[in-house]
MMTF fields as JSON, N, C-alpha, C and O atoms, coordinates in Angstrom:
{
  "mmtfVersion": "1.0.0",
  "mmtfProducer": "UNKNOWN",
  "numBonds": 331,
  "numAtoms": 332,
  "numGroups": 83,
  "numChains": 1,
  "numModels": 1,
  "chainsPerModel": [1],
  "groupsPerChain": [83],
  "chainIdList": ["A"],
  "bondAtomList": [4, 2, 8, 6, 12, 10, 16, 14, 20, 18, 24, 22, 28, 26, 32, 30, 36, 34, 40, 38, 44, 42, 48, 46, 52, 50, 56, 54, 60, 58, 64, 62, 68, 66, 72, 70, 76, 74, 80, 78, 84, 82, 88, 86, 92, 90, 96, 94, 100, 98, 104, 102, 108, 106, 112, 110, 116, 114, 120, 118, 124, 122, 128, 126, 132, 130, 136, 134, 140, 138, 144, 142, 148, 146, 152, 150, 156, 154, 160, 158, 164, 162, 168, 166, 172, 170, 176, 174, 180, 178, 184, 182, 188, 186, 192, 190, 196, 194, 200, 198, 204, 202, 208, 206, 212, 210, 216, 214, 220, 218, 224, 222, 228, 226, 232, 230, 236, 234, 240, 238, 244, 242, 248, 246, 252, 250, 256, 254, 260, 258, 264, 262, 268, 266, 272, 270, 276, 274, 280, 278, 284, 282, 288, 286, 292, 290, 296, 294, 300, 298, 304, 302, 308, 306, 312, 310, 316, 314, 320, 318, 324, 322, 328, 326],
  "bondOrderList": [1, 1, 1, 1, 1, 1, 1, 1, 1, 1, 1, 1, 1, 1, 1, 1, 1, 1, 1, 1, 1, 1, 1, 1, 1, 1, 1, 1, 1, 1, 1, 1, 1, 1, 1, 1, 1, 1, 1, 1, 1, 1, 1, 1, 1, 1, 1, 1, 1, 1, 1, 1, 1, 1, 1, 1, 1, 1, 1, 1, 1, 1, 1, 1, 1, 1, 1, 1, 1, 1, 1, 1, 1, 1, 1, 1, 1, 1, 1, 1, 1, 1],
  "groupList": [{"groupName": "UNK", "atomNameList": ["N", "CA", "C", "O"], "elementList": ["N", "C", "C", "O"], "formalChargeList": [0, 0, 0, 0], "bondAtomList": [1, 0, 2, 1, 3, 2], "bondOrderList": [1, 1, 2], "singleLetterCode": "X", "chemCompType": "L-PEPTIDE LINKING"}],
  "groupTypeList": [0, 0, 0, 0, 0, 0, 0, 0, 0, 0, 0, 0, 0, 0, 0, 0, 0, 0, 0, 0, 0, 0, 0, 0, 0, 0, 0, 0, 0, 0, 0, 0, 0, 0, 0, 0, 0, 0, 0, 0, 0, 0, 0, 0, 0, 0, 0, 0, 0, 0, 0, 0, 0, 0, 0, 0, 0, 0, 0, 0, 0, 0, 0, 0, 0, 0, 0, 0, 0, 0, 0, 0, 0, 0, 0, 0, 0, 0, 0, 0, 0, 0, 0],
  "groupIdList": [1, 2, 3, 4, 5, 6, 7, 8, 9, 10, 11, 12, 13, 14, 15, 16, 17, 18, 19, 20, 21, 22, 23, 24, 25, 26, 27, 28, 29, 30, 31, 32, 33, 34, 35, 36, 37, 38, 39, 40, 41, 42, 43, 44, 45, 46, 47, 48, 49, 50, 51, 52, 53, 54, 55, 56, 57, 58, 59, 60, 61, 62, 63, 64, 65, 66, 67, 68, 69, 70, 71, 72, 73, 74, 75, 76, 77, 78, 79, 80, 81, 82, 83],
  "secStructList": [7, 7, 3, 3, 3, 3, 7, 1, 1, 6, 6, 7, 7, 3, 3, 3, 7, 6, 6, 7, 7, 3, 3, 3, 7, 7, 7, 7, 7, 2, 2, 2, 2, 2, 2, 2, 2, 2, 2, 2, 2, 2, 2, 2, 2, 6, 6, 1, 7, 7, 1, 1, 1, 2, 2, 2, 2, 2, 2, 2, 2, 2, 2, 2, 2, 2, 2, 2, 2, 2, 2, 2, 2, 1, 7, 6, 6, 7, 3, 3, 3, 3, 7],
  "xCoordList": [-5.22, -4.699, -3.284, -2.573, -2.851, -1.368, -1.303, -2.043, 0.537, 0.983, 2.261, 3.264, 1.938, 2.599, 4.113, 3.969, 5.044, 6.397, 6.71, 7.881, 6.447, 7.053, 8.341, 7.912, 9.559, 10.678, 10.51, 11.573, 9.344, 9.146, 9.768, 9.807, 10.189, 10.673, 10.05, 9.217, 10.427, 9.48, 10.048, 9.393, 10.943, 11.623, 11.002, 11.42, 9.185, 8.626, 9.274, 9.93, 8.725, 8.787, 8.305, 8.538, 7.609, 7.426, 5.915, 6.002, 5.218, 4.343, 4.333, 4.722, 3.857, 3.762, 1.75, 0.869, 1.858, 0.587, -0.058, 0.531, -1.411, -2.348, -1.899, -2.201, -1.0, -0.508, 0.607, 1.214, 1.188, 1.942, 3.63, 4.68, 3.556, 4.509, 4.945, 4.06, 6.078, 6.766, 6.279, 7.147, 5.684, 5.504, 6.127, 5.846, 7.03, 7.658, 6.188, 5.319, 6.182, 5.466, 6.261, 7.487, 5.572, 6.838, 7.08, 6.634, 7.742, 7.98, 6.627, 5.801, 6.729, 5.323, 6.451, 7.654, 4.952, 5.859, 6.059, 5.413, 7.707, 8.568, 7.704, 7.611, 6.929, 5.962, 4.981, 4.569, 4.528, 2.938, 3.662, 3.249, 4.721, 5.233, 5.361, 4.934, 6.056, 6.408, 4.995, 4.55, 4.183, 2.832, 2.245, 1.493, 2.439, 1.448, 2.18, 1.582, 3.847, 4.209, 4.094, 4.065, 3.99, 3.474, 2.581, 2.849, 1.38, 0.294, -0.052, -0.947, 0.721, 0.861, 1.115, 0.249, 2.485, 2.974, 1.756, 1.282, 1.293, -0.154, -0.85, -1.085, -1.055, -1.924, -1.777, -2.593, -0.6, 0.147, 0.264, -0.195, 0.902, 0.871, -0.035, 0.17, -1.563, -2.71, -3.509, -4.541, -2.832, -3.657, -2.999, -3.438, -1.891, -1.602, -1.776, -1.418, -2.519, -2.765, -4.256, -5.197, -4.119, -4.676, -5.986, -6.946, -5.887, -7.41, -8.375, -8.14, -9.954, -10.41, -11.108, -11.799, -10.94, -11.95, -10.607, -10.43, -9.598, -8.526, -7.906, -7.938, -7.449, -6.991, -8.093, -7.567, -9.442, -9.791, -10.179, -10.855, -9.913, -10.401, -9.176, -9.276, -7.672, -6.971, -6.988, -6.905, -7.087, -6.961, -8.406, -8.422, -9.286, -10.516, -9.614, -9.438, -9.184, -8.862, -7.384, -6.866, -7.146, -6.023, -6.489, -6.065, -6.913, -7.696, -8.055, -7.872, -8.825, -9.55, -8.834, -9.161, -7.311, -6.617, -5.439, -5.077, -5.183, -4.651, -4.807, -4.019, -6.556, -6.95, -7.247, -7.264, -7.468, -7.565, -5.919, -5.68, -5.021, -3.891, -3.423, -2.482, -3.827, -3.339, -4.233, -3.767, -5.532, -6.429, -5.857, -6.001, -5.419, -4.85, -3.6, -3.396, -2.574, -1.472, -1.859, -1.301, -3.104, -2.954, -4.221, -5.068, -4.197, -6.132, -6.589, -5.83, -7.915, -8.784, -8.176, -7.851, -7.83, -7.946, -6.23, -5.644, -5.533, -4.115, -3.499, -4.343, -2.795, -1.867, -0.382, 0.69, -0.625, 0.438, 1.391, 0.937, 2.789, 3.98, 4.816, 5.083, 4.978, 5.886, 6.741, 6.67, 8.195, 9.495, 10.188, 11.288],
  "yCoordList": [0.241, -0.103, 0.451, 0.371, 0.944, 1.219, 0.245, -0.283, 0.375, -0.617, 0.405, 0.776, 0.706, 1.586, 0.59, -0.188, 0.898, 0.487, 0.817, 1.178, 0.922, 1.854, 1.389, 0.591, 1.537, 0.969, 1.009, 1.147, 0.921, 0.84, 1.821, 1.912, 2.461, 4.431, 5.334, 5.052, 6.554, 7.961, 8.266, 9.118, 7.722, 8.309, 8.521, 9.223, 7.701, 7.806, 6.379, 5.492, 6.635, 5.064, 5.859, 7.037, 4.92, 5.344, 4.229, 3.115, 4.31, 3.347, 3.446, 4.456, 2.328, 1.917, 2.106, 1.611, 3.387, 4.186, 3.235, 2.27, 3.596, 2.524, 3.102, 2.873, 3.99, 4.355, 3.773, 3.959, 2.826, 1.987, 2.765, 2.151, 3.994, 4.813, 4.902, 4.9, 4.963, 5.163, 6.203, 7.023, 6.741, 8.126, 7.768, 6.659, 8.552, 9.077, 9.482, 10.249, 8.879, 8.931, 10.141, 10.147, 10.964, 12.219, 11.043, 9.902, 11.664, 11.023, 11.179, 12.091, 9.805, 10.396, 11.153, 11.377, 11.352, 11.658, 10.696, 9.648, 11.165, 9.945, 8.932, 7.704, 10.28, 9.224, 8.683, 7.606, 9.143, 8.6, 6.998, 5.924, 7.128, 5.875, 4.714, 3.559, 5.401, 4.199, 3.793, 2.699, 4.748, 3.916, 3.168, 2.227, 3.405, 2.585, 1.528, 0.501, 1.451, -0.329, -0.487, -1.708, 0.144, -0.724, -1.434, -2.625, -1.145, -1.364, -2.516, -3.345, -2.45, -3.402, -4.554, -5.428, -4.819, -5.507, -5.788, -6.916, -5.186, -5.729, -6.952, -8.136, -6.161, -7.049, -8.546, -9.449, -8.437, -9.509, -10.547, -11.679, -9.879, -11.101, -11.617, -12.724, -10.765, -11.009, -11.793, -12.291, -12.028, -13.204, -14.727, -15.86, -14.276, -15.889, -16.428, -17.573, -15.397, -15.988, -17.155, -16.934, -18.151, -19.391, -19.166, -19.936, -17.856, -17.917, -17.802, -17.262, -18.774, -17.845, -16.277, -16.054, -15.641, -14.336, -13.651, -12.879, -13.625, -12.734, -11.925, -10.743, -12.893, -11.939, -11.371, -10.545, -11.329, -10.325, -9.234, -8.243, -9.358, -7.849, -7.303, -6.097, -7.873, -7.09, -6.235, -5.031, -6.625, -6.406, -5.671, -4.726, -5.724, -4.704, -3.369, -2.31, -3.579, -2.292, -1.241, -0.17, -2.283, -0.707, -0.924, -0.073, -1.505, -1.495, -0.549, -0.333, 0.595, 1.902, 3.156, 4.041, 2.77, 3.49, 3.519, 4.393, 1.721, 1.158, 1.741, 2.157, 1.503, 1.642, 3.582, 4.046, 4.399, 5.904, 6.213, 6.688, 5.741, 6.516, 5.61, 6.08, 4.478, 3.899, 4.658, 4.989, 4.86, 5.537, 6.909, 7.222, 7.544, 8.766, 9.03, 10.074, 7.693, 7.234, 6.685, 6.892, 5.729, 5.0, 4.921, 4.59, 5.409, 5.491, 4.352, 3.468, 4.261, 3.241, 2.562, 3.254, 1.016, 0.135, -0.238, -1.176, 1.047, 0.869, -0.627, -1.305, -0.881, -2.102, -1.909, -1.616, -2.129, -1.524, -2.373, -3.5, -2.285, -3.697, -2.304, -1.117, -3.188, -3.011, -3.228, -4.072, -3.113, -3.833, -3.469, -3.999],
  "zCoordList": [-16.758, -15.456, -15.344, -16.346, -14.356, -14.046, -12.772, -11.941, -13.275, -12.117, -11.42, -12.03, -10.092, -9.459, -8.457, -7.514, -8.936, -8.246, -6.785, -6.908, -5.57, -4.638, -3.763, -2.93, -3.628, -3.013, -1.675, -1.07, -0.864, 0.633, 1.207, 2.434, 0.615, 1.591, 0.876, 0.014, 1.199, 1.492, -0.377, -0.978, -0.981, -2.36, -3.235, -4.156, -3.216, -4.769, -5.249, -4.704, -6.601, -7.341, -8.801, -9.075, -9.599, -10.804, -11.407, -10.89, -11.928, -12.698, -14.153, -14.74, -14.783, -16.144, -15.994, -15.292, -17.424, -17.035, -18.007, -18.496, -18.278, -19.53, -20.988, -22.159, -20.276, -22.25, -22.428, -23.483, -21.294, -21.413, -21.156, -21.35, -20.761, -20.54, -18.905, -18.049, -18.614, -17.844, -16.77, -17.068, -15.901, -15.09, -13.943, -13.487, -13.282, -11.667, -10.784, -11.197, -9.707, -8.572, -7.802, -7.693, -7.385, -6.496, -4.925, -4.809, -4.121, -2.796, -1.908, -1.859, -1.155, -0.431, 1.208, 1.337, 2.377, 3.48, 3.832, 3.806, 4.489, 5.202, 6.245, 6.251, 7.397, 8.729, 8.15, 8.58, 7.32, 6.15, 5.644, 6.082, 4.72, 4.407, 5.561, 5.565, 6.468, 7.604, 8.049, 7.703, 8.902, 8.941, 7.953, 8.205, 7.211, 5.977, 6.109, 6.429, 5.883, 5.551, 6.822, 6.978, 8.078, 9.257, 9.093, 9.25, 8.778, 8.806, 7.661, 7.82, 6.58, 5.899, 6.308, 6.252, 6.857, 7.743, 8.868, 8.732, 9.694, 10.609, 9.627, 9.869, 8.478, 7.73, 7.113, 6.933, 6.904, 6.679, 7.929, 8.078, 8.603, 9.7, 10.412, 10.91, 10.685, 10.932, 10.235, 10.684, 8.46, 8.06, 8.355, 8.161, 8.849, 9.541, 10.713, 10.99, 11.735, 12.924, 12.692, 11.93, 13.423, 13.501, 14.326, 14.307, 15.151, 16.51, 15.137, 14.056, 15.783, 14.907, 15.149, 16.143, 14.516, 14.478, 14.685, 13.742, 15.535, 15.79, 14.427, 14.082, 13.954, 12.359, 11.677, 10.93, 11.481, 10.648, 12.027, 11.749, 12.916, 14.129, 13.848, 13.622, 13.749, 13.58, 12.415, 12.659, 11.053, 9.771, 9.945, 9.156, 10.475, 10.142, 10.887, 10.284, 12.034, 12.688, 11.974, 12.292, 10.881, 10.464, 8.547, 7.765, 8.286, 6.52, 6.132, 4.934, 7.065, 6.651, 6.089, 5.299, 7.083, 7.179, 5.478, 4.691, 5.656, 4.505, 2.943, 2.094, 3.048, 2.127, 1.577, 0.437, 3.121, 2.632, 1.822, 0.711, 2.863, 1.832, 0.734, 0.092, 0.373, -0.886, -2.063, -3.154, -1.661, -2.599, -2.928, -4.11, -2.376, -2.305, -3.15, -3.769, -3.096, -4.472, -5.541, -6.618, -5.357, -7.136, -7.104, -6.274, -8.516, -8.624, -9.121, -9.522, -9.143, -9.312, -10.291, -11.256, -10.363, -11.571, -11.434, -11.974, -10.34, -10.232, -9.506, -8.919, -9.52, -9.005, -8.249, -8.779, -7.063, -6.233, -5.978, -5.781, -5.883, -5.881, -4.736, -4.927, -3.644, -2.708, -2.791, -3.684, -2.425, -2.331, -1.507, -1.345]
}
């Protein structure tokens, strides 16, 4: 398993790989980053709305997206920490 660091901007971060070593993440793109913690943010706050059915229509409608470019940074088995 790796656990990938990312400082919530476009700079890169670094993960602790399964060899237990240190690796640098390069920078992602700047507009790629901001949508994504947008969308993060959607997700987040959509699991606290109270209607029912409202929060998962929201969270279904940007997840696809969530999930293509997180797959695209940390591979399978990875663990992603925002900050």
């Amino acid at each position: 398993m790796n656990i990938h660091f990312i400082g919530g901007s476009d700079a890169g971060g670094w993960y602790i790989g399964a060899d237990g070593k240190i690796h640098r993440i390069p920078g992602w793109n700047p507009e790629a980053m901001t949508e994504l913690t947008r969308a993060v943010e959607i997700i987040n706050a959509a699991g606290r709305l109270k209607t029912p059915g409202l929060g998962d229509a929201t969270i279904k409608g940007v997840m696809q997206f969530v999930q293509n470019e997180l797959s695209t940074h940390v591979k399978e088995g990875g663990v992603l920490v925002i900050r």
